[in-house]
N, C-alpha and C positions, 0 to 999 in steps of 0.2 A: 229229432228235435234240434234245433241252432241249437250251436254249442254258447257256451257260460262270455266268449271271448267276443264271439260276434253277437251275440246280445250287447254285449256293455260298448260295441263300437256301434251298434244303431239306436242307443238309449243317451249314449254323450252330446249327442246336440240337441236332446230334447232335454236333458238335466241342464243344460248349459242356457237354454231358452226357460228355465221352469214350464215347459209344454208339460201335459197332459201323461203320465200320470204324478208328476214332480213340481205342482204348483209352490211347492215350500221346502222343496226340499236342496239342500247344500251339495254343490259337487264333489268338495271332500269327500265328504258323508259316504255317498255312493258309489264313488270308487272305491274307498274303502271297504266297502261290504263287498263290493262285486270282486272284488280280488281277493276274498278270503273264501267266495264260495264256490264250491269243489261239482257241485252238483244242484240239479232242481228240486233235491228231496225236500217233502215238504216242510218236516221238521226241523233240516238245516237253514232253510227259507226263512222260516218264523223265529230262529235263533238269531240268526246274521240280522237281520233287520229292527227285533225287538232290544237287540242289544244297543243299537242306537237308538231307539225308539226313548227308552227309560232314562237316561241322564237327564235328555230336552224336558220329560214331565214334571221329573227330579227338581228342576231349575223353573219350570212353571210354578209350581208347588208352593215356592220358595220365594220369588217375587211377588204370588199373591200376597203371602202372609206378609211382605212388607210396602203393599197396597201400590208395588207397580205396575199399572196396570199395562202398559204397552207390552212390557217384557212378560209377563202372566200370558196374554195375549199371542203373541211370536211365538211364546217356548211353547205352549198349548197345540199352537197348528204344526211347528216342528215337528211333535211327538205324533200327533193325530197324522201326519204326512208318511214316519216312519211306520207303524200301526196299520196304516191302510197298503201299504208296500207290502208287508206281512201278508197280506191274504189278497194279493194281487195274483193271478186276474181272477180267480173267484174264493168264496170261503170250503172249497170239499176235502176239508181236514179239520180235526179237534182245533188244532192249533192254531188252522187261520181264522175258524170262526170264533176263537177268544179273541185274536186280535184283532177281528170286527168291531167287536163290541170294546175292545178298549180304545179302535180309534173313534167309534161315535163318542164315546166319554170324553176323549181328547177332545174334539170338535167342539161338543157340545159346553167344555168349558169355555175355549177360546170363544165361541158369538158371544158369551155374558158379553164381552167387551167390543160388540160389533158395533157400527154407528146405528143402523137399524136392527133390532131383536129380533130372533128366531122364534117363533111359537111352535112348539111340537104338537100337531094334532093329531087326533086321531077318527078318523074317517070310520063307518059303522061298513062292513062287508058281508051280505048272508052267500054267501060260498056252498059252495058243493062239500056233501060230506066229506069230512079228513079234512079240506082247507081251512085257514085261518080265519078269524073274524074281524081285525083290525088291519084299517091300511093306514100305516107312520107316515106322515109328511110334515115338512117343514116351510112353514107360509110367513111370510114375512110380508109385512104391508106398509104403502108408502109414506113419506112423511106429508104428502098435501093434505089439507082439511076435506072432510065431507067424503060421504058413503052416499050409495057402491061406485066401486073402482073398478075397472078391468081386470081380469085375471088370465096370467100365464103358466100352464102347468107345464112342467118338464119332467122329462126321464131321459136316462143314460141305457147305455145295452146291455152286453152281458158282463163287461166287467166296469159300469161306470154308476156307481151311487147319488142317492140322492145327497151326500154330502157333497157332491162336486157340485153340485148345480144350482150354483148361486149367482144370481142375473140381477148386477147393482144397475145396470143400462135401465132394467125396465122398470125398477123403481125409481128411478130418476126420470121417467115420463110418467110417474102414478099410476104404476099398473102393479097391483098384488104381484107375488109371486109365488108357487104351490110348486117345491119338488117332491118326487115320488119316488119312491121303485118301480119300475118294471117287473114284470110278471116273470120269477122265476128269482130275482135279485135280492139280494139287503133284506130287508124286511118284509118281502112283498107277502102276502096270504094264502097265493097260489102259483103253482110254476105254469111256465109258457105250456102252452094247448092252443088247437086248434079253435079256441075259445075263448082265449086267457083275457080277449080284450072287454071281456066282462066285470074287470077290473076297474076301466076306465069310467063305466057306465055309473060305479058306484061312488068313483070323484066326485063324478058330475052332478050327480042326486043332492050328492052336501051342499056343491057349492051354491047349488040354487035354493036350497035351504036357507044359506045364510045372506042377510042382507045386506052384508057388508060390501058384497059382490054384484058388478051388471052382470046376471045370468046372460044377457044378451051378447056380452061384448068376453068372451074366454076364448084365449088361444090357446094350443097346443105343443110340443115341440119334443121331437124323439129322435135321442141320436143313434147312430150305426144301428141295432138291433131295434132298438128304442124306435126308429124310424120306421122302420115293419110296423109296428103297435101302430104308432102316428097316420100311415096311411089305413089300415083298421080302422083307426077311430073317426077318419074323414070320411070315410063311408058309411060304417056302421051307426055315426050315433053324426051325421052330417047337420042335423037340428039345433043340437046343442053346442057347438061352435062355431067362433066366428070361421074362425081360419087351424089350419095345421103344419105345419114346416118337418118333414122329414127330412133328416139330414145324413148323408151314406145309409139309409138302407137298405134292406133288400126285398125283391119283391118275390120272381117267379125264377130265375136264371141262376140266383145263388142257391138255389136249393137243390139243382137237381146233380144228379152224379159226375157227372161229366167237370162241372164248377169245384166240385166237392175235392174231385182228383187233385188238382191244383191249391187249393184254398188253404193247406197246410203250407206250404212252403212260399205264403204270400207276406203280406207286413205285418199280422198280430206276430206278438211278442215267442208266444208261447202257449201251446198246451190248448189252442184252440177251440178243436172238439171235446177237448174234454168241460170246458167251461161252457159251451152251449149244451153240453150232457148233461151239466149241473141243472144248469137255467131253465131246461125241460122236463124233469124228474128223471132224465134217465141215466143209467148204470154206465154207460161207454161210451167211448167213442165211436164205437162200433153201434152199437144202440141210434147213434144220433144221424148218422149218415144214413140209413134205414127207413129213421122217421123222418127225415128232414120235406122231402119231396109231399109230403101231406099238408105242407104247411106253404104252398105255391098259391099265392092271391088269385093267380090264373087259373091255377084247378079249381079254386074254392067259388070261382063265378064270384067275386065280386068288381073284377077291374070294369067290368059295362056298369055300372051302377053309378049315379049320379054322387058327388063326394061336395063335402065343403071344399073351400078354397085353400089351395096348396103347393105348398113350393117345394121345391125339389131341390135339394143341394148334396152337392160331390164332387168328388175329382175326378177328371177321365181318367187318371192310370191308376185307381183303389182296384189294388189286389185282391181285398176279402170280399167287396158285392163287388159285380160286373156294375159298369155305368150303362149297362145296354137292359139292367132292369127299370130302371128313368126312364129310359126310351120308352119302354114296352108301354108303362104307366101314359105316358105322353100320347099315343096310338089306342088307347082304352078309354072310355068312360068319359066324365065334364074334362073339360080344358082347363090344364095346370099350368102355373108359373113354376119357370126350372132356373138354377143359373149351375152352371158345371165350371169348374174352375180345373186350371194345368197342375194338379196337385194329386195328393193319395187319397186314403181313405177318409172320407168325410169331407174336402172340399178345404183343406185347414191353408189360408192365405192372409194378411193384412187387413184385406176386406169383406173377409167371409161374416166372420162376427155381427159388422156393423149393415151387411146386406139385407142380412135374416129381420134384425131389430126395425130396421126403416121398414119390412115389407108387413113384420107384424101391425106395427104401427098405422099403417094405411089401413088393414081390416080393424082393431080396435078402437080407431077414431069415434 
């Protein structure tokens, strides 16, 4: 595993950018934690971080009861930032998944003060025995007059929640917005299978249930792992939306051994296999390298199969999926829009953001 040193030297200029996973969080801060901790153990992880975590709540708390709302606001997502640090990159400990659940609390106080309001819903799921029956998402809808609206549903991979995925771009051209969990993540009902995107199918059923929504006009959009699912759902359920945006995932190439060899010592942080061992219900990392190869688009016969419209985003040099799974996709099935950018994992540039927004945009018109 990196050591403690060169982690905190490849996480400095993403703290320093607030990048992804530090949208609020203070450089101080995290030097400070990273230089007190000695080790990955989990429960030093969840000490070092919740200790900053608590003063910021401490001072939300505080500012509420004196009806400031900006500073109620800041200190809310401070804490909710430290909280989610706590059980980065997944929750497979006591301790990270309490502070799961105390940074949705965190979270979930600071949107009271969002300009647009979060609605927590809950989605009906009939799941296979032993799975869940509720899928948690957070829909937010735009301020233009008049129903239905577009909708965009998102999810994150194995370590990215639907508390990150908040897209103020698309309410600002009057498209809904539905974050999820991915299958295996946060609150999801079921872990990743060779099946999990039966998940998706049950979104779908709501949203067209509800008429707030053009069942006609829904996009999609799945990051790193999350983008696996996203090509899934352009195939499998290619009826029900308009469009889908995968972005760094993987298809056939990252799963097989060969990939797998190398994929530890690529750009995730840490603890890799172990967090896609969570994400799949298995025991190891040993466990996950094993199953990994059953879960190949390629083997599974669906890359000939006709898909909704689809774009492809990543960076040629993303260490954790090969860019030569895009490729494969590109050589397979309906004709996709790709755009690959000189970057890592996920395609992450100036202009990546605003590429994906315009291309959805042209399908939800």
């Amino acid at each position: 595993m990196r050591p403690l040193v060169d982690l905190w030297e490849m996480w400095k200029p993403k703290v320093k950018m607030k990048a992804y996973p530090f949208t609020y969080a203070s450089y101080d801060d995290v030097e400070s934690i990273m230089k007190t901790l000695t080790s990955y153990d989990h429960d030093a992880w969840a000490a070092a971080f919740s200790s900053v975590a608590a003063p910021y709540e401490a001072k939300a708390s505080h500012a509420e009861k004196a009806y400031d709302k900006m500073a109620a606001k800041d200190n809310y997502l401070r804490a909710y930032q430290y909280y989610r640090l706590v059980r980065y990159p997944t929750i497979n400990s006591n301790a990270k998944k309490q502070a799961y659940r105390k940074s949705q609390q965190m979270f979930l106080k600071a949107a009271q003060y969002f300009e647009i309001p979060i609605e927590r819903v809950e989605i009906p799921f009939k799941g296979k025995v032993g799975e869940g029956k509720t899928i948690i998402g957070y829909l937010m809808s735009p301020k233009v007059s008049g129903a239905p609206f577009p909708l965009l549903i998102s999810w994150g991979g194995i370590d990215g929640y639907k508390e990150e995925q908040m897209h103020d771009p698309a309410l600002e051209r009057g498209w809904g917005t539905l974050a999820i969990d991915g299958p295996g993540v946060g609150d999801s009902p079921l872990k990743g299978s060779e099946d999990a995107e039966r998940l998706f199918g049950a979104v779908f059923e709501w949203a067209e249930d509800h008429n707030q929504f053009n069942s006609k006009r829904i996009g999609v959009w799945g990051y790193s792992t999350g983008g696996y699912w996203a090509v899934k759902v352009a195939h499998v359920y290619k009826e029900r939306i308009a469009c889908a945006v995968s972005q760094g995932g993987r298809v056939h190439h990252a799963f097989q051994p060969e990939w797998l060899s190398i994929q530890e010592r690529g750009e995730y942080p840490f603890e890799v296999f172990d967090t896609l061992a969570y994400a799949f219900g298995l025991s190891s990392a040993d466990e996950w390298q094993d199953f990994a190869p059953r879960l190949s688009l390629l083997r599974q016969g669906l890359l000939d199969r006709p898909s909704a419209p689809l774009l492809l985003i990543n960076g040629i040099h993303d260490s954790e999926f090969p860019i030569k799974d895009y490729y494969l996709l590109l050589e397979h099935g309906s004709p996709k829009s790709a755009r690959f950018y000189d970057a890592g994992h996920m395609g992450f540039t100036k202009d990546t953001y605003q590429t994906i927004i315009d291309w959805i945009s042209e399908r939800l018109r």
